[in-house]
C-alpha positions in Angstrom: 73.8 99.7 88.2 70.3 100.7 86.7 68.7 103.9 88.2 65.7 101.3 89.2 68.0 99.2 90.7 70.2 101.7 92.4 67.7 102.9 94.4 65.7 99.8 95.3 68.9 98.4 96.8 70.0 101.8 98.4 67.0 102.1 100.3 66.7 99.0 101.3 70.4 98.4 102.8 69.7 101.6 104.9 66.2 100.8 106.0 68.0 97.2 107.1 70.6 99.1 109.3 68.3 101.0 111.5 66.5 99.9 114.4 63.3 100.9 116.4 65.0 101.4 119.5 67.4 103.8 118.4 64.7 106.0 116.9 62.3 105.8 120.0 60.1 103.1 118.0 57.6 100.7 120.2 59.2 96.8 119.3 55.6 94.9 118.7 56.2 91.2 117.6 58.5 89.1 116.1 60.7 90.9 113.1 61.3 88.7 110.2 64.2 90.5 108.5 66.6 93.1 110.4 66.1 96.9 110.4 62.7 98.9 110.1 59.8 97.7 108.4 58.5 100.5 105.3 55.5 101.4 107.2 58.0 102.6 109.8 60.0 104.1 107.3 56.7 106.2 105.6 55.8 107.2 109.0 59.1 109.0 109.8 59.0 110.4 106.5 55.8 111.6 106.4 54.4 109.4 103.4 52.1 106.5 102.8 53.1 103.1 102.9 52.1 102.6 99.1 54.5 105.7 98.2 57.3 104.0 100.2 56.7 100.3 98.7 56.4 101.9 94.6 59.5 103.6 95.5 61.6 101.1 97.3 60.7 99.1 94.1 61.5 101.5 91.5 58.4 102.5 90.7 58.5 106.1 91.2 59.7 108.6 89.2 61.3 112.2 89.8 60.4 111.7 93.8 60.3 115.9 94.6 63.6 116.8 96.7 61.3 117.4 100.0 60.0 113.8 99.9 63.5 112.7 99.3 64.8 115.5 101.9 62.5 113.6 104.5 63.3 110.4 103.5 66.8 111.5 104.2 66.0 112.0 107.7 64.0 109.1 108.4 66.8 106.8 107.5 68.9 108.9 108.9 71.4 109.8 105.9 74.8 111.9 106.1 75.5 114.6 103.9 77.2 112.0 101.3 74.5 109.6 101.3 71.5 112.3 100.9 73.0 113.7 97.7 73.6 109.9 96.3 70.0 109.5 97.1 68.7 112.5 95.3 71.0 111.6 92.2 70.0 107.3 92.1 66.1 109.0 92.7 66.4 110.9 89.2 64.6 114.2 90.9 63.3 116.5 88.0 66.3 118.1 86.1 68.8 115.4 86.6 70.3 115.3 83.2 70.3 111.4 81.7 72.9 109.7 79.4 76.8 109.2 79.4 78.0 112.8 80.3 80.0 114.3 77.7 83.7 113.2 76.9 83.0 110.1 78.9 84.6 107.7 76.5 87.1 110.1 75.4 90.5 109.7 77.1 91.3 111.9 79.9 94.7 114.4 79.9 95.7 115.5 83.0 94.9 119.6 82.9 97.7 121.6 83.1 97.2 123.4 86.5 97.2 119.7 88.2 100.7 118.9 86.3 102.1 122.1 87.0 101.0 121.8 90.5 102.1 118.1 90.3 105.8 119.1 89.3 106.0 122.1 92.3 105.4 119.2 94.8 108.7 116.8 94.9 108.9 116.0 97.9 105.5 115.5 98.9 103.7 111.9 97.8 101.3 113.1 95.0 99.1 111.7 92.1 96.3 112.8 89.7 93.4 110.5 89.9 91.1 110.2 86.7 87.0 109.8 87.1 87.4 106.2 87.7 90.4 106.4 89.9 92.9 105.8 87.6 96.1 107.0 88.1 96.4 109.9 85.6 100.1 111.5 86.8 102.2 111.0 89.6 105.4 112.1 90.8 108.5 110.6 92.1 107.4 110.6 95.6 104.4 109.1 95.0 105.7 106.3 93.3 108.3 105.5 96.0 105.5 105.2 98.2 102.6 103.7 96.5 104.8 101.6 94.2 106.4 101.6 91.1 104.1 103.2 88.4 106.0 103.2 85.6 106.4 99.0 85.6 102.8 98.7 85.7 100.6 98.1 82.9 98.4 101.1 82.3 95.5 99.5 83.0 96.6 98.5 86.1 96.9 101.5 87.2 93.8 102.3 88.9 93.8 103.0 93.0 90.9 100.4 93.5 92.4 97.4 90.6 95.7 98.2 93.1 94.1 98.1 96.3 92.3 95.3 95.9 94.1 92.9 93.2 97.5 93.3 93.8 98.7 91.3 97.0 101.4 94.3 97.9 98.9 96.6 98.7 97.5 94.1 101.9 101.1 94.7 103.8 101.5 98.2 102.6 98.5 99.9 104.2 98.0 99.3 107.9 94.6 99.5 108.0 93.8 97.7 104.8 90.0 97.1 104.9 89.5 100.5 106.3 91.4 101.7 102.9 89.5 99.3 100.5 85.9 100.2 101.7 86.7 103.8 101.7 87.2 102.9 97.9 83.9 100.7 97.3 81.9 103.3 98.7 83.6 106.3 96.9 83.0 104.1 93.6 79.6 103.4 95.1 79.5 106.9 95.0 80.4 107.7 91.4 78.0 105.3 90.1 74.8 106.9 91.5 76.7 110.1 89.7 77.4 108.4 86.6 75.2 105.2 85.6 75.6 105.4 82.6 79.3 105.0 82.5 80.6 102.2 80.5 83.9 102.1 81.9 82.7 102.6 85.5 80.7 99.4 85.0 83.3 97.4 83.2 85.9 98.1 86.3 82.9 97.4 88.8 81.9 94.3 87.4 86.0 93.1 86.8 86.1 93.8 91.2 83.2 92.0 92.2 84.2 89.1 89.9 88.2 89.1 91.3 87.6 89.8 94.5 85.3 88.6 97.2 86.0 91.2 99.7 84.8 93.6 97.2 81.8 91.8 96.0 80.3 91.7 100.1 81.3 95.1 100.4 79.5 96.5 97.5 76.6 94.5 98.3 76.2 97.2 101.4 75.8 99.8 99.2 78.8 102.0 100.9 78.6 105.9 100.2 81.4 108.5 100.7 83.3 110.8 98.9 87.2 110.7 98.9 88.2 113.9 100.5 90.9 113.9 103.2 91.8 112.0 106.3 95.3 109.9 108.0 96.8 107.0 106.8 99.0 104.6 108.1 101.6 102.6 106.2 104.2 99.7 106.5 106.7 100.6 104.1 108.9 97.9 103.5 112.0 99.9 103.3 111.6 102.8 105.9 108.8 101.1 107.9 105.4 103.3 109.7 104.2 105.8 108.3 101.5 108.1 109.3 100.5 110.5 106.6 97.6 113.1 105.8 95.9 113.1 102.7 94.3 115.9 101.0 92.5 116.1 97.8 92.1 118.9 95.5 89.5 119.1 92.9 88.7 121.9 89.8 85.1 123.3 90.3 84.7 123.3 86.4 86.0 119.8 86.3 85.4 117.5 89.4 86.6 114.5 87.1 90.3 114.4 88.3 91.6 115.2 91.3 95.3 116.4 93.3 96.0 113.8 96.3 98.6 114.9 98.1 99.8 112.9 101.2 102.3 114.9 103.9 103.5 113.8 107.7 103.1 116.1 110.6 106.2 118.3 110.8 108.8 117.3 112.9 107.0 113.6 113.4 108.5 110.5 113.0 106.7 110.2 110.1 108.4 113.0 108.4 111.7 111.9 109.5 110.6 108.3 107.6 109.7 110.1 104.2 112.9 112.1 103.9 114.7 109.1 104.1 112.6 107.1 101.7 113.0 109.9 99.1 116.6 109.9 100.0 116.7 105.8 99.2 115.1 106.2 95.9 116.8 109.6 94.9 118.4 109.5 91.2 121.8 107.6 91.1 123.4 111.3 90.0 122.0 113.0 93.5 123.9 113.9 96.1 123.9 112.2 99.1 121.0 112.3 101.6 119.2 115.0 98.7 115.6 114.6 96.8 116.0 115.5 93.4 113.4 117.5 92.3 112.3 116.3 89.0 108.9 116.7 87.0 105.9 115.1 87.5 106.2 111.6 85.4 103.9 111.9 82.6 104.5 108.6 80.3 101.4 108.9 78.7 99.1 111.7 79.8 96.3 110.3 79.3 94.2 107.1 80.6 
């Protein structure tokens, strides 16, 4: 997770991926290895082969955002990718070192819990900057699974995707889910390298988990924002929910997700009635009680 590293490996997983044919590129001989060669590559982008070759090997520092901004096209790189490239490439001004507070243990801020608490019968959770599970609510739990009789550590969206067996029935589209995760932690480690924690949980899933260790080895980038999922609930069965997720501008570190069914759907019809089946003994019948946002510890 070295900048030098980072980028060398980046660059060179998305070089492997194109091909010459798709870009309009004459074939000429046998290819050794899959994907463009660099001189291709520094002729799309406009630079020489030597530039290209110091930089795929970490030899270049503070690349200028237009040579990055063309390499960007050449490999052809969406929006995500092109900012992970310009933060892995160090470009002048990119601050170095652990960002401040990094070690320090994260509260949930007070806008997310109040918001947390106003949403009880939605699925909702606060997720920290390494995707632990900060807060959560009822709903979310009778979803997700059962917070509160997991260890805190193990509460983390990727250590539950991808180390607890549950999570392989529960989502219907499993691998979909758990690459969405290695390339949004993909993702925070071009933003935070020097992360400690980020590393430690990094280097714990490629160790546990072979599916995570070939995935990460692709060098995934995307950003979680919103999108469907679908679910086998083993008490109310499919689901198909909507995610959304909510960040502070002045702190990007934690994050609302909220998940909600179409109105009227099946789906919605399914979550009533799981909320319903895990509603407080005291409730009355077929009614969510609305209680506040479960906050055991409020920090990580």
């Amino acid at each position: 997770m070295t900048a030098t590293t980072a980028l060398s490996d980046f660059l060179r997983s998305r070089r492997a991926r194109l091909l010459p044919q798709d870009l309009g590129l004459p074939v000429v001989g046998r290819r050794r290895v899959a994907g463009l060669r660099r001189e291709e590559i520094a002729e799309l982008a406009g630079v020489s082969v030597d530039y290209y070759t110091r930089m795929e090997q970490g030899r270049v520092r503070n690349a200028s955002p237009a040579v990055l901004g063309a390499l960007a096209r050449a490999l052809r790189l969406d929006e995500d990718e092109t900012r992970h490239l310009h933060r892995i490439a160090r470009p002048a001004g990119t601050p170095r070192g652990p960002r401040p507070g990094a070690e320090r243990p994260q509260r949930v801020r007070p806008m997310l819990r109040t918001l947390l608490r106003s949403l009880p019968d939605l699925p909702s959770l606060v997720m920290g900057r390494r995707m632990e599970v900060l807060a959560w609510n009822r709903a979310a739990s009778a979803l997700l699974g059962d917070f509160d009789a997991m260890d805190p550590a193990a509460r983390n969206i990727a250590r539950i995707t991808f180390l607890r067996p549950e999570s392989r029935s529960l989502y219907a589209d499993w691998g979909t889910c758990a690459r969405e995760n290695v390339a949004y932690l993909s993702l925070e480690a071009g933003r935070h390298p020097d992360d400690p924690g980020l590393r430690e949980l990094i280097g714990e899933l490629v160790v546990k988990s072979r599916e995570f260790r070939s995935w990460w080895a692709e060098h995934p980038v995307q950003d979680k924002t919103s999108g469907l999922k679908r679910f086998h609930h083993p008490v109310v069965g499919g689901l198909e929910l909507t995610y959304e997720t909510l960040r502070a501008a002045d702190d990007p570190t934690q994050a609302l997700i909220t998940y909600a069914a179409e109105p009227g759907s099946p789906s919605e019809d399914a979550l009533r009635l799981l909320l319903a089946w895990t509603a407080a003994p005291e409730a009355s019948p077929g009614r969510t009680v609305r209680t506040a946002a479960r906050l055991p510890e409020d920090r990580v």
